[in-house]
mmCIF file of the N, C-alpha and C atoms, coordinates in Angstrom:
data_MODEL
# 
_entry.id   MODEL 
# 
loop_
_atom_site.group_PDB 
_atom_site.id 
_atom_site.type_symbol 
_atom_site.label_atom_id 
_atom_site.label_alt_id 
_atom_site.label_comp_id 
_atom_site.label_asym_id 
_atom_site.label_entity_id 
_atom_site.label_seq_id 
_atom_site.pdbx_PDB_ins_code 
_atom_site.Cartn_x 
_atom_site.Cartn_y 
_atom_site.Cartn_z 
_atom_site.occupancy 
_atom_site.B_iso_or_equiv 
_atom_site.pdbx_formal_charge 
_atom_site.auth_seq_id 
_atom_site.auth_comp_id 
_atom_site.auth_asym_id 
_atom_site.auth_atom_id 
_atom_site.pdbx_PDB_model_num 
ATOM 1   N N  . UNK A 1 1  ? -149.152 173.075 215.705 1.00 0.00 ? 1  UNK A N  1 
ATOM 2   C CA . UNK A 1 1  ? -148.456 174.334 215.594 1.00 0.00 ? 1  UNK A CA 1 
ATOM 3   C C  . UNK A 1 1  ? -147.925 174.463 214.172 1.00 0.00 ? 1  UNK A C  1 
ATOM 4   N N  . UNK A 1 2  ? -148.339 175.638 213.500 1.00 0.00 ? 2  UNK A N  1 
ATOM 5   C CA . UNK A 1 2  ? -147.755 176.025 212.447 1.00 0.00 ? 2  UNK A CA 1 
ATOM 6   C C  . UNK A 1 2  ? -146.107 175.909 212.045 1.00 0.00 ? 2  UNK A C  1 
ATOM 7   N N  . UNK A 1 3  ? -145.518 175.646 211.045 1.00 0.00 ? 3  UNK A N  1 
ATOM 8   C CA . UNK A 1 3  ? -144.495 175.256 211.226 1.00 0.00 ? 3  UNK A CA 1 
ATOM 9   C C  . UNK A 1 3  ? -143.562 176.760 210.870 1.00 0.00 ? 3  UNK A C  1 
ATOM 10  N N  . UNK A 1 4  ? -142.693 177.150 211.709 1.00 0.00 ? 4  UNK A N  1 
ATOM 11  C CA . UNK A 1 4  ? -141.842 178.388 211.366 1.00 0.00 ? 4  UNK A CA 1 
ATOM 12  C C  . UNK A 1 4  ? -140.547 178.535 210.210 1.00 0.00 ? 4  UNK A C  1 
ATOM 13  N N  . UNK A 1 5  ? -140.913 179.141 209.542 1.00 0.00 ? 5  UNK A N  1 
ATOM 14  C CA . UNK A 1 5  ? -140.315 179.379 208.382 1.00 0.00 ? 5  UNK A CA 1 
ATOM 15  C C  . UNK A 1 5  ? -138.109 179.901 208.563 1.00 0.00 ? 5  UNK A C  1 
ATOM 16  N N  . UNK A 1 6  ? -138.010 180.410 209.815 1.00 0.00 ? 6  UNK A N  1 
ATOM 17  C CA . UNK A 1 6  ? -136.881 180.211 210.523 1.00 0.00 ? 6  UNK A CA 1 
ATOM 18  C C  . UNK A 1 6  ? -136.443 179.237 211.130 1.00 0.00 ? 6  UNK A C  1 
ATOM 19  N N  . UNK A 1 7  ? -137.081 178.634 211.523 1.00 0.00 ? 7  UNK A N  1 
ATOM 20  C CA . UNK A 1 7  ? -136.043 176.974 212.274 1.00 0.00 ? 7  UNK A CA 1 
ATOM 21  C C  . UNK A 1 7  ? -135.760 176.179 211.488 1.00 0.00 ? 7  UNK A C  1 
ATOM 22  N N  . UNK A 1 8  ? -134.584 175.738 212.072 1.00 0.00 ? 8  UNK A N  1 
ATOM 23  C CA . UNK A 1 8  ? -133.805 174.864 211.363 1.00 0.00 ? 8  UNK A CA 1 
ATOM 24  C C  . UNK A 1 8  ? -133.244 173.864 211.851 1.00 0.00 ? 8  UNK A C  1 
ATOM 25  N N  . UNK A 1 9  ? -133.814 172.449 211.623 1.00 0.00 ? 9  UNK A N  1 
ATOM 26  C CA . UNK A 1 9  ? -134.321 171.214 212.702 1.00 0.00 ? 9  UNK A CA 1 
ATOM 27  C C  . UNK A 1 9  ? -133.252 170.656 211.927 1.00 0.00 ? 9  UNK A C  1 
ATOM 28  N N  . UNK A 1 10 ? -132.864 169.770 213.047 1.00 0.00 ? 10 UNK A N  1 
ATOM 29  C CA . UNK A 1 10 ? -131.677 168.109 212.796 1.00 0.00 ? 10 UNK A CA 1 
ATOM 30  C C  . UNK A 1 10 ? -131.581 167.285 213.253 1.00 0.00 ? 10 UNK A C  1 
ATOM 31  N N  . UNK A 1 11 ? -131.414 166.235 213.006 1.00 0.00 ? 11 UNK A N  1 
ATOM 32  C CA . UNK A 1 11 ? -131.466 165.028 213.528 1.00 0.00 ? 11 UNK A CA 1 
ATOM 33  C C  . UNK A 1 11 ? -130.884 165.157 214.895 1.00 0.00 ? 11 UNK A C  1 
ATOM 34  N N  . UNK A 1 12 ? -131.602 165.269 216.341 1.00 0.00 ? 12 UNK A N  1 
ATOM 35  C CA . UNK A 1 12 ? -130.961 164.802 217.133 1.00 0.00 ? 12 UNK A CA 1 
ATOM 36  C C  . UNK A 1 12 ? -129.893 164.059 217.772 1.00 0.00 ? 12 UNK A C  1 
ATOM 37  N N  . UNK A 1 13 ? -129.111 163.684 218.020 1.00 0.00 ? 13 UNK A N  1 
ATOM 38  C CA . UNK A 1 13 ? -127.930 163.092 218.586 1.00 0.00 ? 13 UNK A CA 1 
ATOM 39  C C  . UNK A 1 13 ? -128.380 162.207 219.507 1.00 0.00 ? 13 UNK A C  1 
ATOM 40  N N  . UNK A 1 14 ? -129.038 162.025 219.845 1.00 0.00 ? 14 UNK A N  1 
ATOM 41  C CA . UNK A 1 14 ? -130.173 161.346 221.236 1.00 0.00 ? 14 UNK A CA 1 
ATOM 42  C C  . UNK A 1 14 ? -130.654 160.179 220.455 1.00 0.00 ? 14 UNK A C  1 
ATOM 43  N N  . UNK A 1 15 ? -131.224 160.450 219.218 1.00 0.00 ? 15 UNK A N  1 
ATOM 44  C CA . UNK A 1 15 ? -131.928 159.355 218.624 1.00 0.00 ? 15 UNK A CA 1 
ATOM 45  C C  . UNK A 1 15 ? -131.045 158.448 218.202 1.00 0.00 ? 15 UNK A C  1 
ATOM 46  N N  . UNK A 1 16 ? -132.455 157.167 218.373 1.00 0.00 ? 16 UNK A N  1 
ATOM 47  C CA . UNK A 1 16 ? -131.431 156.500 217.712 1.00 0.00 ? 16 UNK A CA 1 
ATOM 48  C C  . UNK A 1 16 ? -131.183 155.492 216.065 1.00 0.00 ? 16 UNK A C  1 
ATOM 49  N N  . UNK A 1 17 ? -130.615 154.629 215.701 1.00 0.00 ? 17 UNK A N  1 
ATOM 50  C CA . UNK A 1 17 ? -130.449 154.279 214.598 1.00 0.00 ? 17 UNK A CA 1 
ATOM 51  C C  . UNK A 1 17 ? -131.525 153.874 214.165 1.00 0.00 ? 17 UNK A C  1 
ATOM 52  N N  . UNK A 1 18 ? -132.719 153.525 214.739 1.00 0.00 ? 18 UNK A N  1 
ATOM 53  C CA . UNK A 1 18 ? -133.889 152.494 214.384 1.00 0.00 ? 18 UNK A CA 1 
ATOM 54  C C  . UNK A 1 18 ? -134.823 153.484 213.816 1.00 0.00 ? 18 UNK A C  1 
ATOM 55  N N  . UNK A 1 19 ? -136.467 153.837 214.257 1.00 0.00 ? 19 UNK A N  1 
ATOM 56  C CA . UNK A 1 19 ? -137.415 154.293 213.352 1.00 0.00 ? 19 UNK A CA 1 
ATOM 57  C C  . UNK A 1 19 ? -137.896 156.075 214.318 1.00 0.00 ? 19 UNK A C  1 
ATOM 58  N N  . UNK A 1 20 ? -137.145 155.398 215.204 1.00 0.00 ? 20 UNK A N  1 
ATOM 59  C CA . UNK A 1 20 ? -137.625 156.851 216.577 1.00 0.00 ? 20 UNK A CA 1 
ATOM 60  C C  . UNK A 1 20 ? -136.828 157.720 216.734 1.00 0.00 ? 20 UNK A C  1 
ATOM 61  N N  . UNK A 1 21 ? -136.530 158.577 215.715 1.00 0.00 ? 21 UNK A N  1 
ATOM 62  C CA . UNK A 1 21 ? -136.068 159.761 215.837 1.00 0.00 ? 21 UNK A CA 1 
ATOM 63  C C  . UNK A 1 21 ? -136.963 161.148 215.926 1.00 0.00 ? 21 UNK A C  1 
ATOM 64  N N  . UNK A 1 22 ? -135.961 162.057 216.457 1.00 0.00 ? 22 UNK A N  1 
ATOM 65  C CA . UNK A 1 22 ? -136.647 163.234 216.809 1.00 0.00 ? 22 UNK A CA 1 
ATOM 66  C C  . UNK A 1 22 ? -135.419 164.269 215.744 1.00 0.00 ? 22 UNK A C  1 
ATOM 67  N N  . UNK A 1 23 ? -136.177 165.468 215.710 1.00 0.00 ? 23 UNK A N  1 
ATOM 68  C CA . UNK A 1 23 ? -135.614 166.726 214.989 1.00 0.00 ? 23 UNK A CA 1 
ATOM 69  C C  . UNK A 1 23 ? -135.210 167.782 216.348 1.00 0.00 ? 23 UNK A C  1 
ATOM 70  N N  . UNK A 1 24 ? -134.297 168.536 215.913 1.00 0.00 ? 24 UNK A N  1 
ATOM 71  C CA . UNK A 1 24 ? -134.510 169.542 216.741 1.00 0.00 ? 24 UNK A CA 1 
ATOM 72  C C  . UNK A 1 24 ? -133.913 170.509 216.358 1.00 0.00 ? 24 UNK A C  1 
ATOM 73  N N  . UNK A 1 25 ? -134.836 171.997 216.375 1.00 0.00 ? 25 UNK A N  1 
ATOM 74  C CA . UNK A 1 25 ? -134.354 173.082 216.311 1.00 0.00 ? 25 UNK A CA 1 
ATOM 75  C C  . UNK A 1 25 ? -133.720 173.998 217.228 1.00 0.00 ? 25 UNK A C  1 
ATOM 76  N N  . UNK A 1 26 ? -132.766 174.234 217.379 1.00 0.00 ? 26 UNK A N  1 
ATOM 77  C CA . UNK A 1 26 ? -132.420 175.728 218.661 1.00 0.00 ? 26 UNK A CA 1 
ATOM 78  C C  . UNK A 1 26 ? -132.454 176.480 218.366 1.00 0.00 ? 26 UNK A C  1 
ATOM 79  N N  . UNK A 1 27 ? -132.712 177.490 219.188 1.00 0.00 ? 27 UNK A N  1 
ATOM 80  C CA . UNK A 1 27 ? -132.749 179.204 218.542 1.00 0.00 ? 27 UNK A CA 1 
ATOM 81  C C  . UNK A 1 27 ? -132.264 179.632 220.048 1.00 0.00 ? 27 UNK A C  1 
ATOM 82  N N  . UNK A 1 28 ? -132.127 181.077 220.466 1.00 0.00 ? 28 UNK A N  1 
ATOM 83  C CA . UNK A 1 28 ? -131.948 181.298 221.026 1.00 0.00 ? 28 UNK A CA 1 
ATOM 84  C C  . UNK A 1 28 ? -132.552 181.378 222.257 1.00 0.00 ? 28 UNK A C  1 
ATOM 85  N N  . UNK A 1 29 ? -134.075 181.664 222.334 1.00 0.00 ? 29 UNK A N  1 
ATOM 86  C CA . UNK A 1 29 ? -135.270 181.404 223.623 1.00 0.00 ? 29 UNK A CA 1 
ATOM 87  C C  . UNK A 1 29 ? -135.827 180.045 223.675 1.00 0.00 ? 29 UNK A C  1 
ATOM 88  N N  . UNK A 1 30 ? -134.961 179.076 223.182 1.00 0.00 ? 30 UNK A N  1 
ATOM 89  C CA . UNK A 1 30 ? -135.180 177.435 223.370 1.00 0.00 ? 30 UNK A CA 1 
ATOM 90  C C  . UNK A 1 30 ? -135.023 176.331 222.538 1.00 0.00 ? 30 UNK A C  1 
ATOM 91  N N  . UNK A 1 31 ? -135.924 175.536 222.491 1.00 0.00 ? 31 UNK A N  1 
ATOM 92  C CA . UNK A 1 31 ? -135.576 174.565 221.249 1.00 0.00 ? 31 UNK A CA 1 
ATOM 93  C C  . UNK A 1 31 ? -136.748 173.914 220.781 1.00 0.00 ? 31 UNK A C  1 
ATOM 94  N N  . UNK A 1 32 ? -137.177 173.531 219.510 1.00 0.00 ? 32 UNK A N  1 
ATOM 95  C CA . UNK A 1 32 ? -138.532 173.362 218.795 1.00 0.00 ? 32 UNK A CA 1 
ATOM 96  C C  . UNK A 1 32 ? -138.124 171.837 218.764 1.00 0.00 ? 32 UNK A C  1 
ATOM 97  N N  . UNK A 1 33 ? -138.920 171.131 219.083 1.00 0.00 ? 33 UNK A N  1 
ATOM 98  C CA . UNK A 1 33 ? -138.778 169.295 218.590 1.00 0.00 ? 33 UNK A CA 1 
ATOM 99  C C  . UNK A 1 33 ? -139.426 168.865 217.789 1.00 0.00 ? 33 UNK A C  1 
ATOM 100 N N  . UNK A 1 34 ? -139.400 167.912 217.074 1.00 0.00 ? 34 UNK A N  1 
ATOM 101 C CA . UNK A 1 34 ? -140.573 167.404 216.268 1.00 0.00 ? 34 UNK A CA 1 
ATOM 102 C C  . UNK A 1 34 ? -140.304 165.598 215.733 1.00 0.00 ? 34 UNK A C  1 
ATOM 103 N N  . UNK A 1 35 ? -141.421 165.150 214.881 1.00 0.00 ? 35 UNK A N  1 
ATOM 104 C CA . UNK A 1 35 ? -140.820 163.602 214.889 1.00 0.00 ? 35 UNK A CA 1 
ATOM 105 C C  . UNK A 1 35 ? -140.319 163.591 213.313 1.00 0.00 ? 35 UNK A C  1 
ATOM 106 N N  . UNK A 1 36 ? -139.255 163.492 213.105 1.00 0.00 ? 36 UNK A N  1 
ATOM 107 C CA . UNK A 1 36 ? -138.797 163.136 212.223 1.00 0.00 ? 36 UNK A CA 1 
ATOM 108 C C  . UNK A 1 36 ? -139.534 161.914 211.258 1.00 0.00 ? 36 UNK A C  1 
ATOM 109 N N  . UNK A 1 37 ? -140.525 161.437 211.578 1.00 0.00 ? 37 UNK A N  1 
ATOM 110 C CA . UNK A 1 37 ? -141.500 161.079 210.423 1.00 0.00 ? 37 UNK A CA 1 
ATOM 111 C C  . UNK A 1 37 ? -142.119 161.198 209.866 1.00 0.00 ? 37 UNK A C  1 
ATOM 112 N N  . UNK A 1 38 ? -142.796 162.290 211.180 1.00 0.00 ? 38 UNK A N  1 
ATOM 113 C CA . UNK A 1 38 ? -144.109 162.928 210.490 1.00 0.00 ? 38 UNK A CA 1 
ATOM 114 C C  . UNK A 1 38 ? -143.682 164.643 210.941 1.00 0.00 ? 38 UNK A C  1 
ATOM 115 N N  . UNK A 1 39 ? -142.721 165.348 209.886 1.00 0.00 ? 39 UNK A N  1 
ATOM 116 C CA . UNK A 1 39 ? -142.497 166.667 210.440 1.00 0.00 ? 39 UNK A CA 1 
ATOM 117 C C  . UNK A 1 39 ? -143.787 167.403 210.124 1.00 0.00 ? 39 UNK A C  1 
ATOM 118 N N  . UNK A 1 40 ? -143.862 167.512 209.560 1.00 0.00 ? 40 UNK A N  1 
ATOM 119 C CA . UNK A 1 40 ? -145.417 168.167 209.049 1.00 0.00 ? 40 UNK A CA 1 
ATOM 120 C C  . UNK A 1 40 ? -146.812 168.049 210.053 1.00 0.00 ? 40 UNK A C  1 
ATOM 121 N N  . UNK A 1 41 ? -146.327 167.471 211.115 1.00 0.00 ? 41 UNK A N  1 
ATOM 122 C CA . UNK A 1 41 ? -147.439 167.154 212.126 1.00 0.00 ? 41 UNK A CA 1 
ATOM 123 C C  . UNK A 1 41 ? -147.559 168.414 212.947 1.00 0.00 ? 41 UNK A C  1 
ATOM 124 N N  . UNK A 1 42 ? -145.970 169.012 213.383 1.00 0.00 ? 42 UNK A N  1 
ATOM 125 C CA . UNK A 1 42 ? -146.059 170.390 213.613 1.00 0.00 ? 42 UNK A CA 1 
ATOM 126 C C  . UNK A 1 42 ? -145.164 170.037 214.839 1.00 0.00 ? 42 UNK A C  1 
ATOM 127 N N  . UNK A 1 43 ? -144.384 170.870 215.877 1.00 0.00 ? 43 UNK A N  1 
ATOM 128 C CA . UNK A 1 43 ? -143.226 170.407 216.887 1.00 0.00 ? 43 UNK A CA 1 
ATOM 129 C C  . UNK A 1 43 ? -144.028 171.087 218.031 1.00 0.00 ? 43 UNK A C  1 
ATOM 130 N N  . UNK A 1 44 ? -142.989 170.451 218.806 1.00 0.00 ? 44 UNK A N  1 
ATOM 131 C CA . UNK A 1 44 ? -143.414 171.259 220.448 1.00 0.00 ? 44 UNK A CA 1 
ATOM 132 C C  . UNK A 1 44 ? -142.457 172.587 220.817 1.00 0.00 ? 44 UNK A C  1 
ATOM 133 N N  . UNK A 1 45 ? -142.596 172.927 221.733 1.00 0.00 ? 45 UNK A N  1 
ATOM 134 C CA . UNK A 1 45 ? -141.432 174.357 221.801 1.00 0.00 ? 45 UNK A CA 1 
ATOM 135 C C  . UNK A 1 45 ? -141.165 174.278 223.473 1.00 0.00 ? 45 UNK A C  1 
ATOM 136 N N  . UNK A 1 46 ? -140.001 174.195 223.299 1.00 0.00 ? 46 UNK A N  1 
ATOM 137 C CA . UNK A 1 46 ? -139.458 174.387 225.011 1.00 0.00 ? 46 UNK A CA 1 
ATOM 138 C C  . UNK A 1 46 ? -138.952 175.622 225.223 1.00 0.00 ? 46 UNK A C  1 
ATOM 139 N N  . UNK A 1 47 ? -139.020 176.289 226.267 1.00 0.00 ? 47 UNK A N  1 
ATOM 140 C CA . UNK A 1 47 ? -138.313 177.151 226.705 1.00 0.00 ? 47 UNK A CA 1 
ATOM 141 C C  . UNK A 1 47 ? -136.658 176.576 227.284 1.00 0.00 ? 47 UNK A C  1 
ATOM 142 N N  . UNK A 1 48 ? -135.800 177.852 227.119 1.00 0.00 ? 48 UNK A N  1 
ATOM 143 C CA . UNK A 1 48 ? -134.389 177.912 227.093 1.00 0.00 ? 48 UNK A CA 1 
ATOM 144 C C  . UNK A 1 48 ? -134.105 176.989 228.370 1.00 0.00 ? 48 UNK A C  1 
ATOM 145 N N  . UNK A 1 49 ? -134.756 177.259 229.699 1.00 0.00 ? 49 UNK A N  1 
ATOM 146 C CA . UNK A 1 49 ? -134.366 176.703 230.820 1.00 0.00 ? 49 UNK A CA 1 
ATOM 147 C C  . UNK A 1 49 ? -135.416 175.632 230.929 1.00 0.00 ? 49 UNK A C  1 
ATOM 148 N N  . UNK A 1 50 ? -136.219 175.179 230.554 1.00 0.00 ? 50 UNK A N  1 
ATOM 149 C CA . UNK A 1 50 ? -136.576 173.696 230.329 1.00 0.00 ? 50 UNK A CA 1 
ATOM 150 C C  . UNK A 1 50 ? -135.596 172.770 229.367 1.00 0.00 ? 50 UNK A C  1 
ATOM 151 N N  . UNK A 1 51 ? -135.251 173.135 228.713 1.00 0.00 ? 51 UNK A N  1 
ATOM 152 C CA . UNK A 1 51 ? -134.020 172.091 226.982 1.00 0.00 ? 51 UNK A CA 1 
ATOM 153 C C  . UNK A 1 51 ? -133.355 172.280 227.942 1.00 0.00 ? 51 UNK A C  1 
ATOM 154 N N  . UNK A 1 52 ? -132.660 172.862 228.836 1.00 0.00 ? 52 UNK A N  1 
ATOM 155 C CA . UNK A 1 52 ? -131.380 173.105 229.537 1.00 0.00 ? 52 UNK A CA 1 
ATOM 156 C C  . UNK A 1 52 ? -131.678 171.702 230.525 1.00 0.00 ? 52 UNK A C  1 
ATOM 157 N N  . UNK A 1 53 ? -132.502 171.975 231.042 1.00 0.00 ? 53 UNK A N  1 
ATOM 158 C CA . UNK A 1 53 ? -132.976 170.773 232.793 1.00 0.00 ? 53 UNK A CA 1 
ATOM 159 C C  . UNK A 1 53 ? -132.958 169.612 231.566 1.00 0.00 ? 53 UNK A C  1 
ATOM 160 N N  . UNK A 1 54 ? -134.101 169.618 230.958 1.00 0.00 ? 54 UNK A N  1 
ATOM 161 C CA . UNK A 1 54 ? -133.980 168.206 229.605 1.00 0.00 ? 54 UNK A CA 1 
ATOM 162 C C  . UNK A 1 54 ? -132.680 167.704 229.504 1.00 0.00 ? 54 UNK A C  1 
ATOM 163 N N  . UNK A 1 55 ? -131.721 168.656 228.670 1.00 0.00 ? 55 UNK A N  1 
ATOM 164 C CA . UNK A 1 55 ? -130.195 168.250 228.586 1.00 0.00 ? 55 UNK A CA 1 
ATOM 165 C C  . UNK A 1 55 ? -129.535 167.231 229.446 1.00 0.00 ? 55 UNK A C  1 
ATOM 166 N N  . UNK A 1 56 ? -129.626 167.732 230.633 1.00 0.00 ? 56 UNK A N  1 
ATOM 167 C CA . UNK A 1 56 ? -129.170 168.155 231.908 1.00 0.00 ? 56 UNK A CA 1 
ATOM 168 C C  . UNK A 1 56 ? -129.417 166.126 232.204 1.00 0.00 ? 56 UNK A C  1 
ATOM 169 N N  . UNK A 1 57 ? -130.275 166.099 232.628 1.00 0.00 ? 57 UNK A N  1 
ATOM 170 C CA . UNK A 1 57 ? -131.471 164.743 232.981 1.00 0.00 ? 57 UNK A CA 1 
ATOM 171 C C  . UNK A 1 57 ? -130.842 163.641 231.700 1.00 0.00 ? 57 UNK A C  1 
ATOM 172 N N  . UNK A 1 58 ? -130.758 163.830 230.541 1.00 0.00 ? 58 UNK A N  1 
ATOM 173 C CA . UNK A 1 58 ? -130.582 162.815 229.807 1.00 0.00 ? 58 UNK A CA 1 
ATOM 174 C C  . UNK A 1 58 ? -129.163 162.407 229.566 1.00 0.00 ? 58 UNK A C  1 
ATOM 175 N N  . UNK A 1 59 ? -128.380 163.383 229.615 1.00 0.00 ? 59 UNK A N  1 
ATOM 176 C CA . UNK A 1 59 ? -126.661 163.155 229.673 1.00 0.00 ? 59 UNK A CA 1 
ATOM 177 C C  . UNK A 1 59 ? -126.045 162.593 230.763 1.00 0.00 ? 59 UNK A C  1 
ATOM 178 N N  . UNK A 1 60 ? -127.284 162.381 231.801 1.00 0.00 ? 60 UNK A N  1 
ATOM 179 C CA . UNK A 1 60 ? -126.717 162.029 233.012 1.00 0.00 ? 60 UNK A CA 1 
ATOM 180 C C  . UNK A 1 60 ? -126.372 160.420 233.031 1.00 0.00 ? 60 UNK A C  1 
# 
């Protein structure tokens, strides 16, 4: 996926200190991920109520 000239990705909070981090963008209809090593590889895109259930599942 082409990379969008509006998002604006950050270091996750999830990741962790070692080599496996993730990026993530929010916007308002969801959230764009990508690997923070290789951003240029291009991200995935979730919808608003999928990142939400995601959230949801990992804070638990």
């Amino acid at each position: 996926m082409a990379e969008h000239p509006s998002l604006v990705f950050h270091k996750s909070s999830y990741s962790t200190t070692r080599q496996e981090c993730v990026e993530v963008a929010e916007f308002p209809a969801g959230a764009a991920v990508r690997d923070s090593e290789r951003p240029g590889a291009g991200h995935l895109v979730f919808p608003a109520h999928e990142w939400a259930a995601l959230l949801i599942i990992v804070t638990r």
